[in-house]
C-alpha positions as CSV (number, residue, x, y, z in Angstrom):
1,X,-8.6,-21.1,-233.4
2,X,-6.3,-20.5,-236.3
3,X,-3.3,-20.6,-234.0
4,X,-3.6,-24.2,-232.6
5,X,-4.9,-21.8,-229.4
6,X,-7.5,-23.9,-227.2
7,X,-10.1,-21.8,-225.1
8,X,-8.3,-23.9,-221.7
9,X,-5.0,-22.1,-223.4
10,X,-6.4,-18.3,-223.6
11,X,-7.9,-18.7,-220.0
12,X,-4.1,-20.0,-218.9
13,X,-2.7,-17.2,-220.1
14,X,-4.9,-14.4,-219.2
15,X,-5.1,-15.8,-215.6
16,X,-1.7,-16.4,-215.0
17,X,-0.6,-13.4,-217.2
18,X,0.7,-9.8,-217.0
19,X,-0.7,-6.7,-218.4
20,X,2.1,-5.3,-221.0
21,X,0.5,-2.3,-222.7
22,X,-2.6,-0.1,-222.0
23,X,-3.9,1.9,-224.8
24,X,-7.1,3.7,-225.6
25,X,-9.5,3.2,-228.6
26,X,-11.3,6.0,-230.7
27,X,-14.2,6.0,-228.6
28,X,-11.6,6.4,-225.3
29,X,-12.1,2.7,-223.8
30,X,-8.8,1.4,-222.5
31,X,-7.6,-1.8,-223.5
32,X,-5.6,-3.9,-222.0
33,X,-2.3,-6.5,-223.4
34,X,-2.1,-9.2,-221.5
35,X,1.1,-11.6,-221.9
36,X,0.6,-15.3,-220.5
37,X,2.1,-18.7,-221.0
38,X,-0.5,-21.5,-221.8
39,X,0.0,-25.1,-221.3
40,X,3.3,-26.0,-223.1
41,X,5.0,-23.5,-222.2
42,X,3.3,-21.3,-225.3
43,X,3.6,-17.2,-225.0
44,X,0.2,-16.3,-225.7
45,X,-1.2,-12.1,-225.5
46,X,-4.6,-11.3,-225.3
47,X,-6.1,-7.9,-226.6
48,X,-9.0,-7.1,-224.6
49,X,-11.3,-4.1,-222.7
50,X,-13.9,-4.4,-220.1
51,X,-17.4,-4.5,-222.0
52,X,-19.6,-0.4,-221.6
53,X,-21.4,-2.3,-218.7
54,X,-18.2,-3.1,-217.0
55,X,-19.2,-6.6,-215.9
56,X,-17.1,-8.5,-218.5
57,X,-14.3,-8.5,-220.3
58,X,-14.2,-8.7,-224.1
59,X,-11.5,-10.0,-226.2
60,X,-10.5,-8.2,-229.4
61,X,-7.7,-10.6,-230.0
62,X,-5.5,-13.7,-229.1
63,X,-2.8,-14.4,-230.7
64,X,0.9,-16.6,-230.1
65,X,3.7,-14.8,-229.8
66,X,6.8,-15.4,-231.8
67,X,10.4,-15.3,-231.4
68,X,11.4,-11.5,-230.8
């Protein structure tokens, strides 16, 4: 991934995460902002929504947070 982000990093962070913001697309889906800490100590979010069958979820984004 074009952040140094390993898949073993995304799943850290999304399991051991929080959900930080909750918005709605155009087509009214919610989608979810999920802040989590990956191996190292990295703050990682994760943009995602459940898929239209409801049985997975699917990830817009992923991305390393900076210094706020």
């Amino acid at each position: 991934m074009a952040d140094g982000l390993t898949e073993d990093d995304v799943e850290e962070s999304v399991l051991n995460g929080q959900i930080v913001r909750v918005q709605t697309d155009h087509l009214g889906r919610r989608r979810y902002t999920i802040e989590g800490t990956a191996a190292g100590g990295r703050r990682v979010r994760t943009v995602c929504r459940y898929s239209d069958a409801g049985d997975r979820i699917v990830m817009i984004t992923v991305y390393e947070v900076g210094e706020e």
